[in-house]
PDB file of N, CA, C, O and CB in Angstrom:
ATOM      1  N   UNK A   1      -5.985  -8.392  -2.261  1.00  0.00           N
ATOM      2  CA  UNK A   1      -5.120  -8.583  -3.406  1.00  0.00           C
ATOM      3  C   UNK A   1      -3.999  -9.523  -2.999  1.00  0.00           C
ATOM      4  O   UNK A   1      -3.532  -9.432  -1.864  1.00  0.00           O
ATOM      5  CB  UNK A   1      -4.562  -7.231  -3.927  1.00  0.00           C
ATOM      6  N   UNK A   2      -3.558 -10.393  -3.833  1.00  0.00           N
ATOM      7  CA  UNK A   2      -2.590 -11.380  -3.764  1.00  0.00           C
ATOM      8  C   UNK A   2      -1.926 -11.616  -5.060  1.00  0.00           C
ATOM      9  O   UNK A   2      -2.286 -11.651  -6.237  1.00  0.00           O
ATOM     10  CB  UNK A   2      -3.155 -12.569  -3.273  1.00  0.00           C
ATOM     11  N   UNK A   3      -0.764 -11.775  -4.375  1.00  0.00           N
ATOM     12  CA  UNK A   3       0.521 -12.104  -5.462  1.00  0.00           C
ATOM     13  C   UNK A   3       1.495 -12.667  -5.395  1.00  0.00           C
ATOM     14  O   UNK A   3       1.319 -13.608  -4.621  1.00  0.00           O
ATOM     15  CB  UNK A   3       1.093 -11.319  -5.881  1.00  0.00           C
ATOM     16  N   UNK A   4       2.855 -12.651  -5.908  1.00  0.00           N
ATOM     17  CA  UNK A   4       3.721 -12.737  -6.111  1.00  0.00           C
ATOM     18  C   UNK A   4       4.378 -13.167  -4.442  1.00  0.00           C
ATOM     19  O   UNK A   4       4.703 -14.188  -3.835  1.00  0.00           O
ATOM     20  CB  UNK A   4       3.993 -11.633  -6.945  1.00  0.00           C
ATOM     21  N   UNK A   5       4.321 -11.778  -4.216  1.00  0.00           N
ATOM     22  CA  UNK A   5       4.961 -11.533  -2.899  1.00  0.00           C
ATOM     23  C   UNK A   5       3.760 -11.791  -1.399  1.00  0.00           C
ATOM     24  O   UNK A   5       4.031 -11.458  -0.246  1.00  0.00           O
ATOM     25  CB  UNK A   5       5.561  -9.773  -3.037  1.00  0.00           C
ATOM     26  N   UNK A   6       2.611 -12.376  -1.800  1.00  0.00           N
ATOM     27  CA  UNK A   6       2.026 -12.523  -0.287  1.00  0.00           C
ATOM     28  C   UNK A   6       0.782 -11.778  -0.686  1.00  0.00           C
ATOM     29  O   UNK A   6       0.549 -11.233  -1.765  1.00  0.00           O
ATOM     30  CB  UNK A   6       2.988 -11.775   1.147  1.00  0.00           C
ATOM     31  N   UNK A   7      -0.202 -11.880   0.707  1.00  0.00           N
ATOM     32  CA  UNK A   7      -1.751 -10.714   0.475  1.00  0.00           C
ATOM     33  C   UNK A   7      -1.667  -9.575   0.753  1.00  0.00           C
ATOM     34  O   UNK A   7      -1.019  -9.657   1.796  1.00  0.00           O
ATOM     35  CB  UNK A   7      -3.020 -10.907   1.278  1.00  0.00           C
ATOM     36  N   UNK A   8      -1.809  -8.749   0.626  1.00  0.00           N
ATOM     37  CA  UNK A   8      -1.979  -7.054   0.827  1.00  0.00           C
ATOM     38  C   UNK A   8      -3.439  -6.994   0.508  1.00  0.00           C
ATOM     39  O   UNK A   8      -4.190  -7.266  -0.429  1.00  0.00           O
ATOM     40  CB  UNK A   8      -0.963  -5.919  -0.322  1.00  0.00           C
ATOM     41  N   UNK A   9      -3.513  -6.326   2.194  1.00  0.00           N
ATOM     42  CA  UNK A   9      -5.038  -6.461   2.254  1.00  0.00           C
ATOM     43  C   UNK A   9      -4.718  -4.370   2.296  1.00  0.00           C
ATOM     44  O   UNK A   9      -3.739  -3.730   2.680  1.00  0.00           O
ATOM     45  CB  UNK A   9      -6.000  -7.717   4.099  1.00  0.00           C
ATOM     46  N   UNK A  10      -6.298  -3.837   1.604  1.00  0.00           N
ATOM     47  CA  UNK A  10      -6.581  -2.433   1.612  1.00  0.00           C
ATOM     48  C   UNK A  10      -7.379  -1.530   2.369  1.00  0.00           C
ATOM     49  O   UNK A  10      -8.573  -1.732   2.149  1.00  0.00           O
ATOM     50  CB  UNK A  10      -6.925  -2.246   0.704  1.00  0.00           C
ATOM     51  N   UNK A  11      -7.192  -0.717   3.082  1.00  0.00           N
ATOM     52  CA  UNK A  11      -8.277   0.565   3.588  1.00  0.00           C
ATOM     53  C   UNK A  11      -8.476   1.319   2.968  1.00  0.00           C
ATOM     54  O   UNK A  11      -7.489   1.865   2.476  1.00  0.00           O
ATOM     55  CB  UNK A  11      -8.099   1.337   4.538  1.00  0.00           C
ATOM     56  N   UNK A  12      -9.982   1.897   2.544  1.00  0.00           N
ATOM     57  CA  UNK A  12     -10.011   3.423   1.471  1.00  0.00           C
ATOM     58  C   UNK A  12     -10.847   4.064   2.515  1.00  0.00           C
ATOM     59  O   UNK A  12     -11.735   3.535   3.182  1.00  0.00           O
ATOM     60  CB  UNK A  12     -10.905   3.402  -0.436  1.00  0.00           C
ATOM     61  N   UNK A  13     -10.524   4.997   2.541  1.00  0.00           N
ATOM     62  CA  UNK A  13     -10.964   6.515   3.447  1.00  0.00           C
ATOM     63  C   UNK A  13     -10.902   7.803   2.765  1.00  0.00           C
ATOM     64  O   UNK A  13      -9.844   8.432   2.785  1.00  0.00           O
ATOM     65  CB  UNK A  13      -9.964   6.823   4.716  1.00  0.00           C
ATOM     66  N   UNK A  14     -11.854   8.225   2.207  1.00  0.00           N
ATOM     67  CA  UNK A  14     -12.597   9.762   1.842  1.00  0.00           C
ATOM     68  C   UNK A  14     -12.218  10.611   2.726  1.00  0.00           C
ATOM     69  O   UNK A  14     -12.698  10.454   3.848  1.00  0.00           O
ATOM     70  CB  UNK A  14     -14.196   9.875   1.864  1.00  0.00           C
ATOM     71  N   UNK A  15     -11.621  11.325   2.593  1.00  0.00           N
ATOM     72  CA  UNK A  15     -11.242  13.034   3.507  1.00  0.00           C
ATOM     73  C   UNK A  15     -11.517  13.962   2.522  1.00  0.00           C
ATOM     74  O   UNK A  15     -10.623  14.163   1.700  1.00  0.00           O
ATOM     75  CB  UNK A  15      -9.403  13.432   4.080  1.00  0.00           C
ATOM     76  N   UNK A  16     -12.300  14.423   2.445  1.00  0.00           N
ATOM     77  CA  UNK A  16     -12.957  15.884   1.426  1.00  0.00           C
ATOM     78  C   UNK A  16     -12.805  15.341   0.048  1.00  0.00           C
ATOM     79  O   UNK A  16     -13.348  14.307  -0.340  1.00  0.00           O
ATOM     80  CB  UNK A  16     -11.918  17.625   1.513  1.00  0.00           C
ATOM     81  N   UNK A  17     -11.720  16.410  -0.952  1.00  0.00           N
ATOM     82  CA  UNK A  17     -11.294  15.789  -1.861  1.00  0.00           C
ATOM     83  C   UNK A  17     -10.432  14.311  -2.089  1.00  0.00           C
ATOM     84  O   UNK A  17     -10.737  13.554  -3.011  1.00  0.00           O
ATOM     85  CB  UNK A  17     -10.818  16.636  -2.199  1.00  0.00           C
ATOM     86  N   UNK A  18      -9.405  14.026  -1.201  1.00  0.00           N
ATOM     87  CA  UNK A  18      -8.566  13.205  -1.074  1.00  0.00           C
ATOM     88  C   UNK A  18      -8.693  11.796  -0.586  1.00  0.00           C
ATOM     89  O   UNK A  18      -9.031  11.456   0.548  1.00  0.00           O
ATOM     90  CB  UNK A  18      -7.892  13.749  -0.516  1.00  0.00           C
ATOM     91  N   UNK A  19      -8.396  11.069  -1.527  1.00  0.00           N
ATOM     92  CA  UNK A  19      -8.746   9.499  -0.783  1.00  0.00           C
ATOM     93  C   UNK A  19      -7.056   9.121  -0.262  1.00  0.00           C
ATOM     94  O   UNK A  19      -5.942   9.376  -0.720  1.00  0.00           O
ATOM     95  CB  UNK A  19      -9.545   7.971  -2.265  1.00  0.00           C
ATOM     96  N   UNK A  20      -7.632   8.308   1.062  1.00  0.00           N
ATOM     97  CA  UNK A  20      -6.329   7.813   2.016  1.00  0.00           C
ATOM     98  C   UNK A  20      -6.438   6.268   1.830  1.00  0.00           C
ATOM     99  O   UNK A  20      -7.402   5.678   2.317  1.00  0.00           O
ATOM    100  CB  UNK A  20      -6.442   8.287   3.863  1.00  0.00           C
ATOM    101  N   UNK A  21      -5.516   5.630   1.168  1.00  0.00           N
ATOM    102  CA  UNK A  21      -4.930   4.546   0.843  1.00  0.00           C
ATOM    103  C   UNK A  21      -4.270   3.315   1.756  1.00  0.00           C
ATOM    104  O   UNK A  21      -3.084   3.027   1.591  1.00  0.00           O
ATOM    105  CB  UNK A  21      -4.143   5.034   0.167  1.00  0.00           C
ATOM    106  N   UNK A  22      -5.034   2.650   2.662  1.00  0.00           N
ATOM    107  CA  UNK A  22      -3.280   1.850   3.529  1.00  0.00           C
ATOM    108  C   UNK A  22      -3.387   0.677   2.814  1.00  0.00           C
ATOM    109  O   UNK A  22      -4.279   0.110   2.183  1.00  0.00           O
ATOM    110  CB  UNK A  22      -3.152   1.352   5.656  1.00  0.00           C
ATOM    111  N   UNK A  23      -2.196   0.464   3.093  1.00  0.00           N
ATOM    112  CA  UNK A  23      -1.859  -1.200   2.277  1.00  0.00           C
ATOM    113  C   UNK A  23      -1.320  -1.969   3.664  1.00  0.00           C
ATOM    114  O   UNK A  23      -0.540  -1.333   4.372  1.00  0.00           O
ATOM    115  CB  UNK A  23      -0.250  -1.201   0.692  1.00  0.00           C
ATOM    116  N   UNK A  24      -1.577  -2.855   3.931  1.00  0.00           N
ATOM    117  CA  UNK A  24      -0.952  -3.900   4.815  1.00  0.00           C
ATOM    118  C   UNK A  24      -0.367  -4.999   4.318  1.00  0.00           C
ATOM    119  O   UNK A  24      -1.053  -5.573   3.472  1.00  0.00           O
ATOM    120  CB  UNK A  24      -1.783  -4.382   5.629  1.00  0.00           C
ATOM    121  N   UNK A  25       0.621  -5.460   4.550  1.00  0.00           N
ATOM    122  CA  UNK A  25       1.146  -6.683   4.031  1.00  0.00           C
ATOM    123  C   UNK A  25       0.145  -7.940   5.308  1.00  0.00           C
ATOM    124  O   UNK A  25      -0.122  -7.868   6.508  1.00  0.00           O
ATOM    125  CB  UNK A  25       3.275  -6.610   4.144  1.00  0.00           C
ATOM    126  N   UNK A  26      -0.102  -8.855   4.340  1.00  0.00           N
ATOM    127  CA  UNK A  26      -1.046  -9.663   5.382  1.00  0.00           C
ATOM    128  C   UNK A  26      -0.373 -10.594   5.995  1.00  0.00           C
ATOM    129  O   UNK A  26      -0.970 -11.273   6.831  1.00  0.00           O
ATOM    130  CB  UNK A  26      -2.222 -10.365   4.813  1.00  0.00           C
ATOM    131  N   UNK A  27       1.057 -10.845   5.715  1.00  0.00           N
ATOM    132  CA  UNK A  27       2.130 -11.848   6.395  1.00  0.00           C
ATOM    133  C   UNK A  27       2.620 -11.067   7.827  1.00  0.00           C
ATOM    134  O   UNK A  27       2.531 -11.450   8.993  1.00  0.00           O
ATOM    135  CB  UNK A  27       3.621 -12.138   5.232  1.00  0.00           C
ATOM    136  N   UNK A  28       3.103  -9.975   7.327  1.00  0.00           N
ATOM    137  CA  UNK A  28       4.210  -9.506   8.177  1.00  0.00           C
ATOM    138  C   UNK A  28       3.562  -8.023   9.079  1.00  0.00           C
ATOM    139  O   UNK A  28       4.111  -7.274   9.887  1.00  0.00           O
ATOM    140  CB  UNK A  28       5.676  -9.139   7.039  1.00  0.00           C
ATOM    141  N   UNK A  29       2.517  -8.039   8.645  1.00  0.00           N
ATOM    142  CA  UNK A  29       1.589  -6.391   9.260  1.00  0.00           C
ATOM    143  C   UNK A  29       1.955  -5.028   8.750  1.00  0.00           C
ATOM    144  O   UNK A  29       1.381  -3.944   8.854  1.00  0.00           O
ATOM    145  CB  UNK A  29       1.840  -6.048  10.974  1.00  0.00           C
ATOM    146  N   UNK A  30       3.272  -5.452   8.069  1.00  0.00           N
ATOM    147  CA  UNK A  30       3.827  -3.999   7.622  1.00  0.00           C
ATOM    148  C   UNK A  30       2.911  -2.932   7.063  1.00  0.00           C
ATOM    149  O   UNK A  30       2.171  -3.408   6.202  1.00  0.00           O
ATOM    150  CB  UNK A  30       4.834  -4.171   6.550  1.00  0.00           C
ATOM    151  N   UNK A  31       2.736  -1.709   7.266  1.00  0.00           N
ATOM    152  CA  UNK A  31       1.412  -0.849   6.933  1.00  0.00           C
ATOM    153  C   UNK A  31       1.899   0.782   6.092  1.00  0.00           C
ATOM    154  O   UNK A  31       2.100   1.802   6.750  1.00  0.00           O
ATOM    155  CB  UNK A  31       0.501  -0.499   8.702  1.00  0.00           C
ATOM    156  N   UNK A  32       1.993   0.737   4.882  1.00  0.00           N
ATOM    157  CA  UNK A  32       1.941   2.376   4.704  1.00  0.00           C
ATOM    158  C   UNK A  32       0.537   2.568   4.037  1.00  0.00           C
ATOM    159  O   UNK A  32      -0.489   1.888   4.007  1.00  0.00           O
ATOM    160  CB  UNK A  32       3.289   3.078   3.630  1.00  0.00           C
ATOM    161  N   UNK A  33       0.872   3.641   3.572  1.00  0.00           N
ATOM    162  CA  UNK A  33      -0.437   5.049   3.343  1.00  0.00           C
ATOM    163  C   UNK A  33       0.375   6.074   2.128  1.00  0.00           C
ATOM    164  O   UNK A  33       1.517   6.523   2.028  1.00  0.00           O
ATOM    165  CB  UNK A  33      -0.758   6.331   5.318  1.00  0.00           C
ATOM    166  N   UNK A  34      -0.679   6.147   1.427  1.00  0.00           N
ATOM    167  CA  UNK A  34      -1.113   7.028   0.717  1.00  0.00           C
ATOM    168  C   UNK A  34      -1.815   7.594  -0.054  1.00  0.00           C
ATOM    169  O   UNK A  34      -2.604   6.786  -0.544  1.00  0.00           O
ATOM    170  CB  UNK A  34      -0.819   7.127   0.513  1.00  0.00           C
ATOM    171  N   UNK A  35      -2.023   9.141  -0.645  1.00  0.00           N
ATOM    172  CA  UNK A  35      -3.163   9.778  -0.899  1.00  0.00           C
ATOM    173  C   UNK A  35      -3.161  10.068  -1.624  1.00  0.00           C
ATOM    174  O   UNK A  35      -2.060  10.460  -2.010  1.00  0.00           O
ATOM    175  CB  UNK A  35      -3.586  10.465  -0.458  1.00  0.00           C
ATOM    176  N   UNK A  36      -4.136  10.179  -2.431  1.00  0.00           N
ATOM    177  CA  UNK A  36      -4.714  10.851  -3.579  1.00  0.00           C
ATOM    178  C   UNK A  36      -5.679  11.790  -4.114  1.00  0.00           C
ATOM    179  O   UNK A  36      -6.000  12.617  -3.260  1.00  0.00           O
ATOM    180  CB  UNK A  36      -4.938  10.259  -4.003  1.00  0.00           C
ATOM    181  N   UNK A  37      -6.332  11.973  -5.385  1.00  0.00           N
ATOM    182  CA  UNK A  37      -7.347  12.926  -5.276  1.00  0.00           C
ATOM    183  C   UNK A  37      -8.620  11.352  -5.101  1.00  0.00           C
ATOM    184  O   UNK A  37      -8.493  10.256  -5.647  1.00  0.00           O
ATOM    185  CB  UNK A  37      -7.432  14.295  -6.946  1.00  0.00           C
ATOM    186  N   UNK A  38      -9.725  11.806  -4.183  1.00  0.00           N
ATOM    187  CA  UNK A  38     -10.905  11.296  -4.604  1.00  0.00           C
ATOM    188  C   UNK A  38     -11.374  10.559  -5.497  1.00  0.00           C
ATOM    189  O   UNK A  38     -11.790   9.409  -5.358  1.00  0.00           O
ATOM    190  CB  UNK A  38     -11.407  11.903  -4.728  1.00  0.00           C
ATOM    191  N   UNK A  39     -11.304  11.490  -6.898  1.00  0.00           N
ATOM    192  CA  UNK A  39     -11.844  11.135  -8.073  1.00  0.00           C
ATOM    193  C   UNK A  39     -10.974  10.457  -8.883  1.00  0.00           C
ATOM    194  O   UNK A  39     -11.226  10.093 -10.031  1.00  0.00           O
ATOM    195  CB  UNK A  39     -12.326  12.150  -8.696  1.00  0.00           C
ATOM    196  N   UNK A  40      -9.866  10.274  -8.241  1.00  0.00           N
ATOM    197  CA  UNK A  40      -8.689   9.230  -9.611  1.00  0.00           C
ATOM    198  C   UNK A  40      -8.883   7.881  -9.594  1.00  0.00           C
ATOM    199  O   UNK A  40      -9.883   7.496  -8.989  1.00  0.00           O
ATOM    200  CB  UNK A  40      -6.827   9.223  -9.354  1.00  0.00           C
ATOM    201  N   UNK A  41      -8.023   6.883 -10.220  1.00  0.00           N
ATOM    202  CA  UNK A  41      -8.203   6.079 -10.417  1.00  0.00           C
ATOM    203  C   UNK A  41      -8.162   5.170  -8.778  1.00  0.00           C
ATOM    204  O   UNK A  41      -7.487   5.548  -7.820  1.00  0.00           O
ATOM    205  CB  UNK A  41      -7.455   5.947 -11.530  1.00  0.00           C
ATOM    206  N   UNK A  42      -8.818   4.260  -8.785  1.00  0.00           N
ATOM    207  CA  UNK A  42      -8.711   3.725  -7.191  1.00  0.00           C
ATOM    208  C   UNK A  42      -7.337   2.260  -7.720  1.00  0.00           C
ATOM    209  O   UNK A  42      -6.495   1.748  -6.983  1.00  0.00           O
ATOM    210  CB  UNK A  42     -10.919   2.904  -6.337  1.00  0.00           C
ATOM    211  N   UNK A  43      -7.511   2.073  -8.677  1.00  0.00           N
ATOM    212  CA  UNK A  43      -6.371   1.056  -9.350  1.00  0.00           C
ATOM    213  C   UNK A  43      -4.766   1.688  -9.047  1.00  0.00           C
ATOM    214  O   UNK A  43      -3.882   1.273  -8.298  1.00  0.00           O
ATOM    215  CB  UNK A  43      -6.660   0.966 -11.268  1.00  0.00           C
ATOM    216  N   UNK A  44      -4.815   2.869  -9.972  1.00  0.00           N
ATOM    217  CA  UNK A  44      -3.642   3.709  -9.394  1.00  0.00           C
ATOM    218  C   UNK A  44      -3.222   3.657  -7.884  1.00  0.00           C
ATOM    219  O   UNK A  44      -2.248   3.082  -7.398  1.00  0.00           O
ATOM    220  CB  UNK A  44      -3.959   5.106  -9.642  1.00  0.00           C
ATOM    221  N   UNK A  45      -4.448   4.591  -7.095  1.00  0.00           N
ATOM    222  CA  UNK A  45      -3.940   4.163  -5.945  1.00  0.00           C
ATOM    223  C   UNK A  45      -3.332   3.045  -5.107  1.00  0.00           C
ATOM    224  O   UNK A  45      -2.363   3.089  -4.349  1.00  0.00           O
ATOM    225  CB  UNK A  45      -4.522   4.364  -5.566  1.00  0.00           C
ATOM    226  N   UNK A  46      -4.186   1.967  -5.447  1.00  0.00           N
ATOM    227  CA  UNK A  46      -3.987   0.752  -4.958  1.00  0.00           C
ATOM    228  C   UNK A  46      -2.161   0.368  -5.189  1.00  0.00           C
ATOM    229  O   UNK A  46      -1.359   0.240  -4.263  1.00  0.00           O
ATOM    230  CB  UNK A  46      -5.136  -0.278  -5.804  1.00  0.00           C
ATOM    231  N   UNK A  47      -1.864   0.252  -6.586  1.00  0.00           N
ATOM    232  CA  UNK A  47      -0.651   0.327  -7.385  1.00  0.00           C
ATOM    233  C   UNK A  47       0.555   1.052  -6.512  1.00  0.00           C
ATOM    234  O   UNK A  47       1.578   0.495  -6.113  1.00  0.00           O
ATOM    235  CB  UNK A  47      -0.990   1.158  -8.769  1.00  0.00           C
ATOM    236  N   UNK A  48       0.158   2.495  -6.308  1.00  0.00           N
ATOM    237  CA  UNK A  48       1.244   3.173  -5.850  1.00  0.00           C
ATOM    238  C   UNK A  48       1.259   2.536  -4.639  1.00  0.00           C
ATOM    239  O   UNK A  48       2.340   1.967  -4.493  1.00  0.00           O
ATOM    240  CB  UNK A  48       1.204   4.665  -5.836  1.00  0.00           C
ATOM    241  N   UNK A  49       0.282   2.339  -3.404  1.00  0.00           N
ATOM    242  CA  UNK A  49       0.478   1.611  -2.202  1.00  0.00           C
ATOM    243  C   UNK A  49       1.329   0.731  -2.023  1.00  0.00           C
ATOM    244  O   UNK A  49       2.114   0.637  -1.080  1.00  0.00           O
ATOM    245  CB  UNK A  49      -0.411   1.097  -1.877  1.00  0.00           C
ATOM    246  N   UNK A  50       1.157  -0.246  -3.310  1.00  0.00           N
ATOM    247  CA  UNK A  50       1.801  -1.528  -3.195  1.00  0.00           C
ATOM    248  C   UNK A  50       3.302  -1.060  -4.047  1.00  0.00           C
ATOM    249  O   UNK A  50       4.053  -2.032  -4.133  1.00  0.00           O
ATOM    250  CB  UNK A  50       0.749  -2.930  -3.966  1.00  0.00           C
ATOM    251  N   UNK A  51       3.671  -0.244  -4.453  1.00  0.00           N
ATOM    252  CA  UNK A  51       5.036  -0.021  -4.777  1.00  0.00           C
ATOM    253  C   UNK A  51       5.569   0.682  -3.200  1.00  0.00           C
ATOM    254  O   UNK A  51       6.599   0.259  -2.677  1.00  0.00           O
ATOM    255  CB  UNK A  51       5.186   1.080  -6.304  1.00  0.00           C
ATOM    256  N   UNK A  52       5.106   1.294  -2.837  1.00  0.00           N
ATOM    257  CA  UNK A  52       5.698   2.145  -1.557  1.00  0.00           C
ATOM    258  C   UNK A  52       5.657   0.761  -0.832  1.00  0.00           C
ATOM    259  O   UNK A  52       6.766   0.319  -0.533  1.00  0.00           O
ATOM    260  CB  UNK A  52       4.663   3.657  -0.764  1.00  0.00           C
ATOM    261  N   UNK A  53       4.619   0.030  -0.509  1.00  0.00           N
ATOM    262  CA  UNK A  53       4.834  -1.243   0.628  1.00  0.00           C
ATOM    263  C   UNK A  53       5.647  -2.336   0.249  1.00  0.00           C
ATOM    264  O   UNK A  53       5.792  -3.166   1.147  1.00  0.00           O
ATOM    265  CB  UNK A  53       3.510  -1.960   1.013  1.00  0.00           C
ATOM    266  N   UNK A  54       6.260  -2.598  -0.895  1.00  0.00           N
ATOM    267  CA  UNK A  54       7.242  -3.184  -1.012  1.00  0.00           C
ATOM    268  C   UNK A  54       8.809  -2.067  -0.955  1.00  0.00           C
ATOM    269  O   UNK A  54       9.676  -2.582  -0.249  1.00  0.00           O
ATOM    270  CB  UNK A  54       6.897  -3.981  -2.284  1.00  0.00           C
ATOM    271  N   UNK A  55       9.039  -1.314  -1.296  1.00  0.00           N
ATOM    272  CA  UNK A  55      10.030   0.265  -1.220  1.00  0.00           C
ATOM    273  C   UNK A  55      10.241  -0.327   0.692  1.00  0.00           C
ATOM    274  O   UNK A  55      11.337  -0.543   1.210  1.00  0.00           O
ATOM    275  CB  UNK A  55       8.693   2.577  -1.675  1.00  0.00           C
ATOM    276  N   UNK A  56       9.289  -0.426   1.190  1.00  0.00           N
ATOM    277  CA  UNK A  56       9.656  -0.053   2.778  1.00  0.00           C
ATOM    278  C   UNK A  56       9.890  -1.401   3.216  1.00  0.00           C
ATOM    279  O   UNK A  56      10.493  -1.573   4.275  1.00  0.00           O
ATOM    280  CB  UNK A  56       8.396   0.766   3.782  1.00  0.00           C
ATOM    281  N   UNK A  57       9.450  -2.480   2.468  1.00  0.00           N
ATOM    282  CA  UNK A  57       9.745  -3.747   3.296  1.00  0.00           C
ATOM    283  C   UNK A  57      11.008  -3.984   2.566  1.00  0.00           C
ATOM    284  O   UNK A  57      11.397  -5.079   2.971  1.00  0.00           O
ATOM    285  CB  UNK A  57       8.576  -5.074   3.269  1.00  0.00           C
ATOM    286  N   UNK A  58      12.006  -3.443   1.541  1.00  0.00           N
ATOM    287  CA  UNK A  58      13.107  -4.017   0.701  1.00  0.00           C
ATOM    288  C   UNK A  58      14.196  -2.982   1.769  1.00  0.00           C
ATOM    289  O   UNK A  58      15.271  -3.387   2.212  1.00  0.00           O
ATOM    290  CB  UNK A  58      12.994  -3.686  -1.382  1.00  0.00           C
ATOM    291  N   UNK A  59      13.687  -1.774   1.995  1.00  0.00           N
ATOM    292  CA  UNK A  59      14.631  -0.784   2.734  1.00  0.00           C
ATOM    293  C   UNK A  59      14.426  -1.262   4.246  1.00  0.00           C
ATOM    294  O   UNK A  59      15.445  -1.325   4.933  1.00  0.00           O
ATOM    295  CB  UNK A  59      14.199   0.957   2.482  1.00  0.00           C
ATOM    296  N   UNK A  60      13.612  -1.490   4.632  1.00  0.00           N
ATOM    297  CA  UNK A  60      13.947  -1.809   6.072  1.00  0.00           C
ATOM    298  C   UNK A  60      14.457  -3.688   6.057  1.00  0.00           C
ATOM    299  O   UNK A  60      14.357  -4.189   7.177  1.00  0.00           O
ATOM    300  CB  UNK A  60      12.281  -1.406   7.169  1.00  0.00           C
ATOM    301  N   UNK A  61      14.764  -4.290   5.372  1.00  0.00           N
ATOM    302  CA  UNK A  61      15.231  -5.973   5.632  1.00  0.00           C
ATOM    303  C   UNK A  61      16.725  -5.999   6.008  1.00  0.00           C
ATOM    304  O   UNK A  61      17.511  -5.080   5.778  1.00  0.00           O
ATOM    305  CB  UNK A  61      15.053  -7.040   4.119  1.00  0.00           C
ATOM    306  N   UNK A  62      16.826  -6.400   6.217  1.00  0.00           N
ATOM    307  CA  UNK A  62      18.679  -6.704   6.979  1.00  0.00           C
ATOM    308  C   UNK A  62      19.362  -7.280   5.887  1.00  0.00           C
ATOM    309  O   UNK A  62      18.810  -7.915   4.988  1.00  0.00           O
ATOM    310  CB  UNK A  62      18.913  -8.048   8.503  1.00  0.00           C
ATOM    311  N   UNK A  63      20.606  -7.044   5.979  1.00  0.00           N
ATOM    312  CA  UNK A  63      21.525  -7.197   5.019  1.00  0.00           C
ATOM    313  C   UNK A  63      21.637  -8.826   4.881  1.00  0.00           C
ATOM    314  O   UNK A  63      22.098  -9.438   5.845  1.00  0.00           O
ATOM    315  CB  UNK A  63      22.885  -6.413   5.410  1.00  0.00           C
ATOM    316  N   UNK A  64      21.194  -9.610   3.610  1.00  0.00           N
ATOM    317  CA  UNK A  64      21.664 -10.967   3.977  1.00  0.00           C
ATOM    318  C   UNK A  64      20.624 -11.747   4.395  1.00  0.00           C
ATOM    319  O   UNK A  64      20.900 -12.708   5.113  1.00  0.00           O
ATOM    320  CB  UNK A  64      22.658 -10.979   4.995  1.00  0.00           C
ATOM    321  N   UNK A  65      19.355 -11.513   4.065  1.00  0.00           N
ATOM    322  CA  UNK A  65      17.798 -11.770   3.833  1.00  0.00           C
ATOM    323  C   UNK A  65      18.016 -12.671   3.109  1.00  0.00           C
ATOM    324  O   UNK A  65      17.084 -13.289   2.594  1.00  0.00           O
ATOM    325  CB  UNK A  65      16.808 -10.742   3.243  1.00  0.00           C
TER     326      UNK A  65
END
């Protein structure tokens, strides 16, 4: 996926019910995670990833970016 802000490339991983989500920013390596049920939307997921992976790259930047 590509946008605005750069590529965010995705991992999906099945654990029982729960699918595990990572998002990577493809510039900078930055990496979170998160989970869901299995059966939901994989769009959603994707979505929330990429709100949390921008959340962590806006909170961790130095003052004056």
């Amino acid at each position: 996926m590509s946008g605005a802000d750069g590529e965010v490339l995705f991992e999906f991983h099945r654990v029982g019910t729960y699918m595990k989500v990572v998002a990577i920013d493809g510039k900078t390596g930055v990496e979170v995670s998160v989970v869901g049920p299995a059966t939901g939307s994989v769009e959603l997921l994707k979505r929330t990833a990429v709100n949390k992976l921008r959340y962590v790259q806006t909170r961790d930047a130095k003052p004056g970016r």
